[in-house]
N, CA, C and O atoms as a Tripos MOL2 file, in Angstrom:
@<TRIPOS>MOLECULE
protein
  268   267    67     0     0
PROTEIN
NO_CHARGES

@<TRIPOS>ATOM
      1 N          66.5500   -6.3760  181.6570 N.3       1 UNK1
      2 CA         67.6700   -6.0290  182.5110 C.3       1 UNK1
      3 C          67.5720   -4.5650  182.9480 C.2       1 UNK1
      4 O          67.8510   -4.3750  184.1320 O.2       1 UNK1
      5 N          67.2610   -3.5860  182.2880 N.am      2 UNK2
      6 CA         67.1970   -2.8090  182.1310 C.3       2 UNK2
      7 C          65.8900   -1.7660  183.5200 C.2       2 UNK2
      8 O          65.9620   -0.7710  184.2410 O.2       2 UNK2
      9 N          65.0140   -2.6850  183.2250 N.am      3 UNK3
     10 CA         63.7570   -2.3450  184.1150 C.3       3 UNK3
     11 C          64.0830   -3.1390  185.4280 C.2       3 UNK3
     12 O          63.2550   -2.7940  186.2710 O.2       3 UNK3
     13 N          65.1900   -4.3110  186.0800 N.am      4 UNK4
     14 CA         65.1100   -4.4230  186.8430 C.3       4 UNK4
     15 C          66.6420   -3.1620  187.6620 C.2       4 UNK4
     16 O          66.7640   -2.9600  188.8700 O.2       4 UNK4
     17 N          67.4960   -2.5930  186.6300 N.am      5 UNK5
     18 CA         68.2840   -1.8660  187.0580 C.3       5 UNK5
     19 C          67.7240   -0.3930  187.8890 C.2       5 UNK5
     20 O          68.1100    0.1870  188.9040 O.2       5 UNK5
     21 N          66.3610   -0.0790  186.6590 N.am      6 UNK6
     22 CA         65.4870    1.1850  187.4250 C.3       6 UNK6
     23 C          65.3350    1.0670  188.7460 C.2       6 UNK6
     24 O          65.5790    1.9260  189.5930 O.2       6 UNK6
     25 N          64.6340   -0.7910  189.0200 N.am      7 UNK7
     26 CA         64.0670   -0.8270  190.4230 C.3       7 UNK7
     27 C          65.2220   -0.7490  191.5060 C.2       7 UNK7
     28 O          65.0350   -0.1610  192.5710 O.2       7 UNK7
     29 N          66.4650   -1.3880  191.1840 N.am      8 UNK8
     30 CA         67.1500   -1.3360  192.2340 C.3       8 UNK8
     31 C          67.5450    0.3730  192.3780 C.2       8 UNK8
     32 O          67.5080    1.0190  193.4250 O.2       8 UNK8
     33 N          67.8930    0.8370  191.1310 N.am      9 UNK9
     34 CA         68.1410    2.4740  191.8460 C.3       9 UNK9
     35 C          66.9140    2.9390  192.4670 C.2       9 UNK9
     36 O          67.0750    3.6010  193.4920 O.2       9 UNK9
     37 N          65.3570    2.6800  191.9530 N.am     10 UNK10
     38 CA         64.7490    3.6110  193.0980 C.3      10 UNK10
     39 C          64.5310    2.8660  194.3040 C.2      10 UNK10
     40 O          63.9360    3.6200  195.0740 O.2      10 UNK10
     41 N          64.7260    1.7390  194.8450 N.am     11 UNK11
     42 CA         64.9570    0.9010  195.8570 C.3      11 UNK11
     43 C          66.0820    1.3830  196.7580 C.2      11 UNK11
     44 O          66.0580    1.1110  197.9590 O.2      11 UNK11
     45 N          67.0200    2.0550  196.2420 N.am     12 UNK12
     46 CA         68.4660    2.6660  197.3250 C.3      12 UNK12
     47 C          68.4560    4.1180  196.8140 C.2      12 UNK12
     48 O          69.2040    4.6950  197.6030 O.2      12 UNK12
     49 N          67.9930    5.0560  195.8840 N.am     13 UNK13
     50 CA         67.7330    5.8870  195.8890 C.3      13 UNK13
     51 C          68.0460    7.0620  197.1090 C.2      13 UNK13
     52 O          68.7240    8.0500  196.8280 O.2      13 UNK13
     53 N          67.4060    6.8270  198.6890 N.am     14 UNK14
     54 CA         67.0670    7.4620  199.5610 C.3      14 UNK14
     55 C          68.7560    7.5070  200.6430 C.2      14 UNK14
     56 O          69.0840    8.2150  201.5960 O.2      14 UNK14
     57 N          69.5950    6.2010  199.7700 N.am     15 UNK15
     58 CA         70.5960    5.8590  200.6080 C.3      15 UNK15
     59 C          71.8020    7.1030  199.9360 C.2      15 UNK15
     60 O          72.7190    7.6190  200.5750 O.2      15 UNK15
     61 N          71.4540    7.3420  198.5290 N.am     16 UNK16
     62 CA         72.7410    7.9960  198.2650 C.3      16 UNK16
     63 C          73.4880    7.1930  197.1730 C.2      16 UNK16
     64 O          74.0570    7.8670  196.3140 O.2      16 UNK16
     65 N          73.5670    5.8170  197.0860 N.am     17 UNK17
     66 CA         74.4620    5.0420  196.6950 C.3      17 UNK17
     67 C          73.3110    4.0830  195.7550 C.2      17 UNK17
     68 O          74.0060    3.0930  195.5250 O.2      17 UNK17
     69 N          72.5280    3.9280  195.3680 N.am     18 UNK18
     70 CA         71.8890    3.7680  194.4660 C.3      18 UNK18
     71 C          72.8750    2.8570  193.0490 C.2      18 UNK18
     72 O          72.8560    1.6570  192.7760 O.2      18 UNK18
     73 N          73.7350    4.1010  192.3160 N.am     19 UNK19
     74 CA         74.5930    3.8340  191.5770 C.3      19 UNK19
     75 C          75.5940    2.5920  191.6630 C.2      19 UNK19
     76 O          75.8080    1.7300  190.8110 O.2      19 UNK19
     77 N          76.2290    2.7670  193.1250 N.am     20 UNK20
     78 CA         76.9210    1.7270  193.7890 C.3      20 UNK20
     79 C          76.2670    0.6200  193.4530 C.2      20 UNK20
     80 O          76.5350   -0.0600  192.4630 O.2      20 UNK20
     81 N          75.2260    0.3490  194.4040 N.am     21 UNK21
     82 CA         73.9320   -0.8860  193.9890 C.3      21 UNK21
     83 C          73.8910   -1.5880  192.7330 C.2      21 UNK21
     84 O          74.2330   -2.7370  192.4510 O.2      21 UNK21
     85 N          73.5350   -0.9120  192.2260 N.am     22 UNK22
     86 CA         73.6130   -1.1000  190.6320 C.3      22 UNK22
     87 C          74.6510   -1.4510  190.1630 C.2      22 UNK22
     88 O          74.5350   -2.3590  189.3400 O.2      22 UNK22
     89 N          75.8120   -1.0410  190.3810 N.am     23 UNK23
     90 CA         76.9900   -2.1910  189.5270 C.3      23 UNK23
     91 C          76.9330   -3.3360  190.3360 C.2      23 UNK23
     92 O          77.0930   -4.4570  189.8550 O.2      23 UNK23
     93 N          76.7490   -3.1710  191.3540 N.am     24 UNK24
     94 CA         77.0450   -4.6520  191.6630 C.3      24 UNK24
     95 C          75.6610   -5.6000  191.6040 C.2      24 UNK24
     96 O          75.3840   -6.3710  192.5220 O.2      24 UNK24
     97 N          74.8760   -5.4540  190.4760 N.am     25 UNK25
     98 CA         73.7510   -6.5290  190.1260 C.3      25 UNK25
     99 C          74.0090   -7.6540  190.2000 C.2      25 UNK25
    100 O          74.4980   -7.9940  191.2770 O.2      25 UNK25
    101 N          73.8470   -8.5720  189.3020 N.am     26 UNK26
    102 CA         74.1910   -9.8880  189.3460 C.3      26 UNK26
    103 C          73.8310  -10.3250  187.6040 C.2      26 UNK26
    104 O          72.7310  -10.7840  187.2960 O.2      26 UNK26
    105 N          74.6280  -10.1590  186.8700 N.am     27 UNK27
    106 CA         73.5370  -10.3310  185.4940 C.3      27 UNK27
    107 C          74.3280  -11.3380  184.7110 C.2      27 UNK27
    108 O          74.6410  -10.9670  183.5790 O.2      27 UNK27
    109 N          74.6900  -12.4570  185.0570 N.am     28 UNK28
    110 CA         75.0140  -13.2560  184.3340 C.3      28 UNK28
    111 C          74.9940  -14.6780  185.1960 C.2      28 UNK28
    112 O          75.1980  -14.5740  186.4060 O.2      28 UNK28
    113 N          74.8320  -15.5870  184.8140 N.am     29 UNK29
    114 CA         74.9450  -17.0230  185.3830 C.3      29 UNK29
    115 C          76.5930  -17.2680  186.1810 C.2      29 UNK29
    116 O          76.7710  -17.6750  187.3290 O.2      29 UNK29
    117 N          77.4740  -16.9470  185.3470 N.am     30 UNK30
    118 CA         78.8120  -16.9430  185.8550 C.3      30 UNK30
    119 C          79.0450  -16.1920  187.3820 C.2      30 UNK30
    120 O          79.6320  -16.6190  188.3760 O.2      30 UNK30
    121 N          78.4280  -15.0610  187.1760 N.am     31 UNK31
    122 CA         78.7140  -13.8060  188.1880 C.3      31 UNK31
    123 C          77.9050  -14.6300  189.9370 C.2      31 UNK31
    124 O          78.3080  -14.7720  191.0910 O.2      31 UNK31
    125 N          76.5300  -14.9950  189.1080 N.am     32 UNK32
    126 CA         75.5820  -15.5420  190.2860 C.3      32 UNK32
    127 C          76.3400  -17.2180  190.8510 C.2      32 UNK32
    128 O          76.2620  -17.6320  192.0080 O.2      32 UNK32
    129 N          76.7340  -17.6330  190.2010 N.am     33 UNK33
    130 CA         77.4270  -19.0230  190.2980 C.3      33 UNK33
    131 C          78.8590  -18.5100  191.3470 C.2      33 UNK33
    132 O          79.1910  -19.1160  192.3650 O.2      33 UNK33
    133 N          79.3480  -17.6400  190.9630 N.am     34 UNK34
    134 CA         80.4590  -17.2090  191.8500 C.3      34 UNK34
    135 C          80.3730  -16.6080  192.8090 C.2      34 UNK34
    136 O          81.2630  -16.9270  193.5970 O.2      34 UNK34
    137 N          79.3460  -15.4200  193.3890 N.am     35 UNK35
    138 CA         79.0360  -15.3150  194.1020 C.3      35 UNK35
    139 C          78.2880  -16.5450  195.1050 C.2      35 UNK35
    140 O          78.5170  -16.3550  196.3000 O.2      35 UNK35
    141 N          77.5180  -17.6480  194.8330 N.am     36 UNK36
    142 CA         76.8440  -18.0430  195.6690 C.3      36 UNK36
    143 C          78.4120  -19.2490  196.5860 C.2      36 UNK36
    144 O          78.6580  -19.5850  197.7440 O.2      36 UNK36
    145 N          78.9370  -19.4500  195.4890 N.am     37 UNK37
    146 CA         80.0970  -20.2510  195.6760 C.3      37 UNK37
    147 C          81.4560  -19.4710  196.9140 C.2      37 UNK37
    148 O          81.8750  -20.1370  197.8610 O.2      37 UNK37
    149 N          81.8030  -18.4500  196.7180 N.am     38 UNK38
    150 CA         82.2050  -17.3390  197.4410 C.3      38 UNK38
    151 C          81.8480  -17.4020  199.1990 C.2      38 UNK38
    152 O          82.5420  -17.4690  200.2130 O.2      38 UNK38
    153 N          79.8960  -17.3190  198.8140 N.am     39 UNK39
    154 CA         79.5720  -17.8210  200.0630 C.3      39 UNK39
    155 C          79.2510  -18.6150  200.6770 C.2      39 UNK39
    156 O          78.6630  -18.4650  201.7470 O.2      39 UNK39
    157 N          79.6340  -19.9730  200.0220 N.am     40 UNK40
    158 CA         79.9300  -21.0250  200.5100 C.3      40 UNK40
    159 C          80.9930  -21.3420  201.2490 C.2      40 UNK40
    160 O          81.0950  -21.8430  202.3690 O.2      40 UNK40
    161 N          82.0700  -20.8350  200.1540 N.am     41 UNK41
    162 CA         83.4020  -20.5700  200.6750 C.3      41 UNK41
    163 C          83.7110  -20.1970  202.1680 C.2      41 UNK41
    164 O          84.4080  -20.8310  202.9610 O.2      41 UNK41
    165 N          83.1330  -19.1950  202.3380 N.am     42 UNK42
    166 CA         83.3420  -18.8160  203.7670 C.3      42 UNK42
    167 C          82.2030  -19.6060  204.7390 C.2      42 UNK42
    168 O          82.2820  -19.4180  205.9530 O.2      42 UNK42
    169 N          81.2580  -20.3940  204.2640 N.am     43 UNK43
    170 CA         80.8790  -21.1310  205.3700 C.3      43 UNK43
    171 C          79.3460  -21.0270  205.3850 C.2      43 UNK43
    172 O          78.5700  -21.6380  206.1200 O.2      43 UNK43
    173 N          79.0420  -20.0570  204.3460 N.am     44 UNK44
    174 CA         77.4110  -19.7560  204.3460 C.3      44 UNK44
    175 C          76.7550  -20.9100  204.0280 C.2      44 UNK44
    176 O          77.0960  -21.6030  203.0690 O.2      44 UNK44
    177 N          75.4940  -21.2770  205.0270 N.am     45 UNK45
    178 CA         74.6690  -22.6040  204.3750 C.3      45 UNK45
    179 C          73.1260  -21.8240  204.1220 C.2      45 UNK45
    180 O          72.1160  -22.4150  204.5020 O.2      45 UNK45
    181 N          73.0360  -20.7230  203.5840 N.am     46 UNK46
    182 CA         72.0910  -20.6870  203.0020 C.3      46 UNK46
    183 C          72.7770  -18.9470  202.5830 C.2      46 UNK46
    184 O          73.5350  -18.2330  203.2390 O.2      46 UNK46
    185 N          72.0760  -18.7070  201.1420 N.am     47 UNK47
    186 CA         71.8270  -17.6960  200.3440 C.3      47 UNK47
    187 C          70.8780  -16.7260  199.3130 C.2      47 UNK47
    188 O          70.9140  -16.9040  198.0960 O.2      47 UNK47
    189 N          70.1250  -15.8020  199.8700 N.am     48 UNK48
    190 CA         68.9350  -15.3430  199.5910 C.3      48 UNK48
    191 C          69.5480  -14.1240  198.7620 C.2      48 UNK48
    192 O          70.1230  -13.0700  199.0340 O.2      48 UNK48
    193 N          68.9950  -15.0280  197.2260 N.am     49 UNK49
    194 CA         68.8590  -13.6410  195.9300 C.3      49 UNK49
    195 C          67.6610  -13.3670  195.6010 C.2      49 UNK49
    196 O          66.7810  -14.2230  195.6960 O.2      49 UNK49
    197 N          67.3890  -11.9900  195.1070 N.am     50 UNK50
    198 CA         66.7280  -11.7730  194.7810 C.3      50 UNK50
    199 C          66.2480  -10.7040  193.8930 C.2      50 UNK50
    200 O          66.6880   -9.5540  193.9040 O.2      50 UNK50
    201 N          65.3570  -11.1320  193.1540 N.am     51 UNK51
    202 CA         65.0810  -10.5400  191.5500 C.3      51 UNK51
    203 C          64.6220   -9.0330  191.7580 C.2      51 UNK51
    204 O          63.7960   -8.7310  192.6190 O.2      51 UNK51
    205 N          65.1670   -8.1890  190.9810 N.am     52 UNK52
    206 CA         64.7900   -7.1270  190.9750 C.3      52 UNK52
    207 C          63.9450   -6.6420  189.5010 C.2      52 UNK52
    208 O          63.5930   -5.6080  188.9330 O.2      52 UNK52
    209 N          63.8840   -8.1950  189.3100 N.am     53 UNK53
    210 CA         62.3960   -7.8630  188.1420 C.3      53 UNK53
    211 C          60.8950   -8.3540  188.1940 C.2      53 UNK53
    212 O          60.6630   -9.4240  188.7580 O.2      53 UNK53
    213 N          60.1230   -7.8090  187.7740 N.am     54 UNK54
    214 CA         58.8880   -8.6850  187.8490 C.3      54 UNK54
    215 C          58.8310   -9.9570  186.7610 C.2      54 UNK54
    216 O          57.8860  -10.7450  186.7230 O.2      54 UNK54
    217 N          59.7230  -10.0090  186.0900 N.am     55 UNK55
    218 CA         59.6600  -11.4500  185.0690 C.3      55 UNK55
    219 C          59.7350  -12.6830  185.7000 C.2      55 UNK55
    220 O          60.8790  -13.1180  185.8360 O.2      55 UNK55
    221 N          58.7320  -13.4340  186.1650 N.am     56 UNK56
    222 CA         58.7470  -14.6800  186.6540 C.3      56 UNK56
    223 C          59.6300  -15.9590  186.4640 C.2      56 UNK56
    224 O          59.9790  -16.7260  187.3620 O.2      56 UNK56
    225 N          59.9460  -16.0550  185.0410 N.am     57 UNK57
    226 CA         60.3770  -16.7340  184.5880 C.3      57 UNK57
    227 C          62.0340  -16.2620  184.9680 C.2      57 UNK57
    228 O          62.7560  -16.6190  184.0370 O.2      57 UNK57
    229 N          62.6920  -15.6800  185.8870 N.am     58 UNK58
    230 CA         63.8730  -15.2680  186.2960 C.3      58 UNK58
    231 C          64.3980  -16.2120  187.5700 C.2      58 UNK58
    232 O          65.5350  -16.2860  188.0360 O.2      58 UNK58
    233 N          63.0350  -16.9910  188.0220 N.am     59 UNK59
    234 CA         62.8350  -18.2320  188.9450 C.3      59 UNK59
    235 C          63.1580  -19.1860  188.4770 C.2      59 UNK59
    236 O          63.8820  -19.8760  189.1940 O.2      59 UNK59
    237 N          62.8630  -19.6750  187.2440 N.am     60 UNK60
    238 CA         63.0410  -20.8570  186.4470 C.3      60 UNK60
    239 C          65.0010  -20.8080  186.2000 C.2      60 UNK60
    240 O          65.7980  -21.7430  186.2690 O.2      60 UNK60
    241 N          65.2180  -19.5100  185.9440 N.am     61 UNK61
    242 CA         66.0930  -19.2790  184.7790 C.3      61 UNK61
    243 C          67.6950  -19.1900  186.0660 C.2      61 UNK61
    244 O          68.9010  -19.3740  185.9030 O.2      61 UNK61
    245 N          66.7990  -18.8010  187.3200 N.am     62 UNK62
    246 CA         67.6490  -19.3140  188.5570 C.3      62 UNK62
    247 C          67.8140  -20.4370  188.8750 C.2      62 UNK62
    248 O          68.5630  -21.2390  188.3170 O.2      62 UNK62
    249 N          67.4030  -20.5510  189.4410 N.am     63 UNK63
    250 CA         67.2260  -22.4930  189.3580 C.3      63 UNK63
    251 C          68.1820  -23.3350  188.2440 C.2      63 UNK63
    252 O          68.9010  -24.2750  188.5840 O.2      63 UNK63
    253 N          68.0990  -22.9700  187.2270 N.am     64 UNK64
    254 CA         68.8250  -23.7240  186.0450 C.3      64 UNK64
    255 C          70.2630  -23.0940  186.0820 C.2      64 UNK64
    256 O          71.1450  -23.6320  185.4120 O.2      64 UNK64
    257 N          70.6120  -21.6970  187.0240 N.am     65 UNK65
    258 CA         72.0340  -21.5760  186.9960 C.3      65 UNK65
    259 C          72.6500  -22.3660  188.1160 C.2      65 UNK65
    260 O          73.7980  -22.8100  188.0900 O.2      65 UNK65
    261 N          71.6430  -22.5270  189.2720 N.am     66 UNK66
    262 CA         72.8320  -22.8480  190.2510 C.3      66 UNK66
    263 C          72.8150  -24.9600  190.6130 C.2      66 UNK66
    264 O          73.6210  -25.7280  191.1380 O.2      66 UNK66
    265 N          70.7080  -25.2150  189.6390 N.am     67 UNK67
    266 CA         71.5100  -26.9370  189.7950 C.3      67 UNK67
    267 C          71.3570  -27.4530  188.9380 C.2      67 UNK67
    268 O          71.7940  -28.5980  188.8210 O.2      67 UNK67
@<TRIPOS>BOND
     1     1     2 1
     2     2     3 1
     3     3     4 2
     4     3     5 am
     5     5     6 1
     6     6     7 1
     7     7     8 2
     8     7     9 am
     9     9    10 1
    10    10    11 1
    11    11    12 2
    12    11    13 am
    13    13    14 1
    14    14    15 1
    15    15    16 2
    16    15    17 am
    17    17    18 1
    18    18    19 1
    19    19    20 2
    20    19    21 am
    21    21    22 1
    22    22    23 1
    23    23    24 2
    24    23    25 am
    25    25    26 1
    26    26    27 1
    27    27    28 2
    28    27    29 am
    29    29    30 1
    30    30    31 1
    31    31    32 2
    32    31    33 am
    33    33    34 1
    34    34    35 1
    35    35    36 2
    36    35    37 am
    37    37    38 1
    38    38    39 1
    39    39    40 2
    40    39    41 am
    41    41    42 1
    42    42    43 1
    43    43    44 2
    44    43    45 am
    45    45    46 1
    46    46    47 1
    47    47    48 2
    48    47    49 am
    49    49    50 1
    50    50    51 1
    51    51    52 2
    52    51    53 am
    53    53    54 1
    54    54    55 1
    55    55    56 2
    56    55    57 am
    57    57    58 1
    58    58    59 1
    59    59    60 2
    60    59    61 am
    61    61    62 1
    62    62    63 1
    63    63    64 2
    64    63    65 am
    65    65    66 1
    66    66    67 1
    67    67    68 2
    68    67    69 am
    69    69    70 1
    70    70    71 1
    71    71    72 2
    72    71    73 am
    73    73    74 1
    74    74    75 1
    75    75    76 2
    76    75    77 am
    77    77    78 1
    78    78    79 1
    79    79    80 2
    80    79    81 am
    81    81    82 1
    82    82    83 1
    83    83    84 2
    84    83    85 am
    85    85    86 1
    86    86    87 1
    87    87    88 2
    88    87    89 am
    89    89    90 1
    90    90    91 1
    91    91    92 2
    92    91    93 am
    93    93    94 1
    94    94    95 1
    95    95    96 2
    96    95    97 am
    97    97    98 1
    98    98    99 1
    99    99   100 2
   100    99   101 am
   101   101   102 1
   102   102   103 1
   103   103   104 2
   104   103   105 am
   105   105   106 1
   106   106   107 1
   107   107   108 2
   108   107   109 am
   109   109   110 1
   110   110   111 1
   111   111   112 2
   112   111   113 am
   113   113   114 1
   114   114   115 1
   115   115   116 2
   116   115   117 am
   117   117   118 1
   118   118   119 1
   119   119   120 2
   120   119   121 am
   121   121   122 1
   122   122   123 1
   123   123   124 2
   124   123   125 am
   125   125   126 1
   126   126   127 1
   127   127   128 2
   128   127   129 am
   129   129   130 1
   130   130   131 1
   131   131   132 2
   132   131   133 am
   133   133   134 1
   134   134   135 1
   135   135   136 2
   136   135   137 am
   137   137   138 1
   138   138   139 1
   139   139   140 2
   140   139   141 am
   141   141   142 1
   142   142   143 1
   143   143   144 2
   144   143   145 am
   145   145   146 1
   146   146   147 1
   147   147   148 2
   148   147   149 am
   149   149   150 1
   150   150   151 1
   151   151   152 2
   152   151   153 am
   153   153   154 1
   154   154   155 1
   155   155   156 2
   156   155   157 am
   157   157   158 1
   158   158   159 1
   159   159   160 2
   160   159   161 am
   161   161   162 1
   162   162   163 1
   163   163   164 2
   164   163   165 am
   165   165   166 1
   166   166   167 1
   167   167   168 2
   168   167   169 am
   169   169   170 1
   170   170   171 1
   171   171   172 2
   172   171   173 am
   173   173   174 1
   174   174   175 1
   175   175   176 2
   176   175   177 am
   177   177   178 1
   178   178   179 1
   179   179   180 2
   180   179   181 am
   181   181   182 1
   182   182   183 1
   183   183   184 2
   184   183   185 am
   185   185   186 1
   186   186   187 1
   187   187   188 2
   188   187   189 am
   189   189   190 1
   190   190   191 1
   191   191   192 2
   192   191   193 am
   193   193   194 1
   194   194   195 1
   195   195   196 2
   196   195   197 am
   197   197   198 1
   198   198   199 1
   199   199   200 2
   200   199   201 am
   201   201   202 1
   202   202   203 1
   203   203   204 2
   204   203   205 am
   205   205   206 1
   206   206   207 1
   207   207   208 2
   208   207   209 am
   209   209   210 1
   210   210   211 1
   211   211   212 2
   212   211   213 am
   213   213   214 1
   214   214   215 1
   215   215   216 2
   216   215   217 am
   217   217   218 1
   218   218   219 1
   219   219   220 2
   220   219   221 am
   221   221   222 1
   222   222   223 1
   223   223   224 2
   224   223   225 am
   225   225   226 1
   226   226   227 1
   227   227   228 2
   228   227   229 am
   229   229   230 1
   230   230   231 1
   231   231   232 2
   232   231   233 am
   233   233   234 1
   234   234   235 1
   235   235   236 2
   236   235   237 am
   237   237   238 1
   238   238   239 1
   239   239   240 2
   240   239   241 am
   241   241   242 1
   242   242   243 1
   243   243   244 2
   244   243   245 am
   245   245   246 1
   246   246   247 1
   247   247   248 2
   248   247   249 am
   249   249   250 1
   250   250   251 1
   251   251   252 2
   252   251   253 am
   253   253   254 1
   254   254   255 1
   255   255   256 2
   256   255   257 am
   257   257   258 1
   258   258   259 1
   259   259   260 2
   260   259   261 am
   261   261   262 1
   262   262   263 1
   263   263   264 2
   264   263   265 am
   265   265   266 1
   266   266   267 1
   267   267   268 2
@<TRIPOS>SUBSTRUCTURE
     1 UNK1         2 RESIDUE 1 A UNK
     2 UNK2         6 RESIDUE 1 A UNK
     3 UNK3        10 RESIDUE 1 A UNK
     4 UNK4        14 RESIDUE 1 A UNK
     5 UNK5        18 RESIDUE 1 A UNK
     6 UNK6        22 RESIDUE 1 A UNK
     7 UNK7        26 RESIDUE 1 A UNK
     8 UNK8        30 RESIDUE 1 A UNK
     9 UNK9        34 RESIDUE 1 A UNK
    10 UNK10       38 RESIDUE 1 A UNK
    11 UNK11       42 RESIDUE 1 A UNK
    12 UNK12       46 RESIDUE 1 A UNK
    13 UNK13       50 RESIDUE 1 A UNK
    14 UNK14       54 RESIDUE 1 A UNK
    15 UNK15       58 RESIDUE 1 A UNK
    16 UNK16       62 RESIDUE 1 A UNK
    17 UNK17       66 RESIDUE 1 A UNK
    18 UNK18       70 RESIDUE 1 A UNK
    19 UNK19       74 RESIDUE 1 A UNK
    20 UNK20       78 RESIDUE 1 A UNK
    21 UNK21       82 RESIDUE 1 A UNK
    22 UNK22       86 RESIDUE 1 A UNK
    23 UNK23       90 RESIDUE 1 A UNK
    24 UNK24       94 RESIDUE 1 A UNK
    25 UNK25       98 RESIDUE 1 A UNK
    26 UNK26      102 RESIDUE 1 A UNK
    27 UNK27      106 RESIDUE 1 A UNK
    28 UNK28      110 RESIDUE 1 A UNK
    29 UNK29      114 RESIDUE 1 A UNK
    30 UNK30      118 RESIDUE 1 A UNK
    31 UNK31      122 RESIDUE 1 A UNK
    32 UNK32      126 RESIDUE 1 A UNK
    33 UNK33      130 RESIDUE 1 A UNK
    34 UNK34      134 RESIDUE 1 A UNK
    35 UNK35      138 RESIDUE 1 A UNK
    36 UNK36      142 RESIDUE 1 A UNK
    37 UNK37      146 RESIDUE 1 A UNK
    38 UNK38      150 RESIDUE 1 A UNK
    39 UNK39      154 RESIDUE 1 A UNK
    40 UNK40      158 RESIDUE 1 A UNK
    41 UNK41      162 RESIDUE 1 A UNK
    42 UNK42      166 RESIDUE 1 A UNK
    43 UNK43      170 RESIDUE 1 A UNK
    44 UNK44      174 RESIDUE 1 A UNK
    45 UNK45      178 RESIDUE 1 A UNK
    46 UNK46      182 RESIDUE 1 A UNK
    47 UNK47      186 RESIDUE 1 A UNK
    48 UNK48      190 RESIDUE 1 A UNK
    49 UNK49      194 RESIDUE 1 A UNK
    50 UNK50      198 RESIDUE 1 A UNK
    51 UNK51      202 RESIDUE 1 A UNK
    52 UNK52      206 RESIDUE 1 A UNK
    53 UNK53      210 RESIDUE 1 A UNK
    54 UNK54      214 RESIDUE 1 A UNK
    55 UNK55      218 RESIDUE 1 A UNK
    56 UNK56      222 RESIDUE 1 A UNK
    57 UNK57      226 RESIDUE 1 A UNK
    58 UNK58      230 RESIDUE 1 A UNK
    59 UNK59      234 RESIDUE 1 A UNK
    60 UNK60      238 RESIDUE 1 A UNK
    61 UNK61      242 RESIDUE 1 A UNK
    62 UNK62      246 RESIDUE 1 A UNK
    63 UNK63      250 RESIDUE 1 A UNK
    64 UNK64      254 RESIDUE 1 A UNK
    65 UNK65      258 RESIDUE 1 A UNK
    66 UNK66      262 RESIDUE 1 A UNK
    67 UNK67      266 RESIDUE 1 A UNK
């Protein structure tokens, strides 16, 4: 969790808001389940997350939150 929090701060880093970024991760099944639902809610038919780790297995571990 930790090493994908680094990447998103040096990923927005240049913006200022970095910090911002970073709380709003996504680090729990609940959080990602509500968000994708949210944007359903309003009408979204498709939703692109994405890992800010190199752990592969964060594909698998997606997949198993949202079917």
């Amino acid at each position: 969790m930790e090493r994908a929090r680094e990447n998103l701060r040096d990923y927005y880093a240049f913006t200022g808001r970095a910090e911002y970024m970073t709380k709003g991760l996504l680090t729990t099944a609940r959080k990602i389940r509500a968000a994708v639902d949210a944007f359903r809610d309003i009408g979204a038919d498709e939703v692109v997350l994405y890992c800010w780790s190199s752990d592969v297995d964060q594909v698998d571990r997606l997949a198993d939150t949202l079917f």
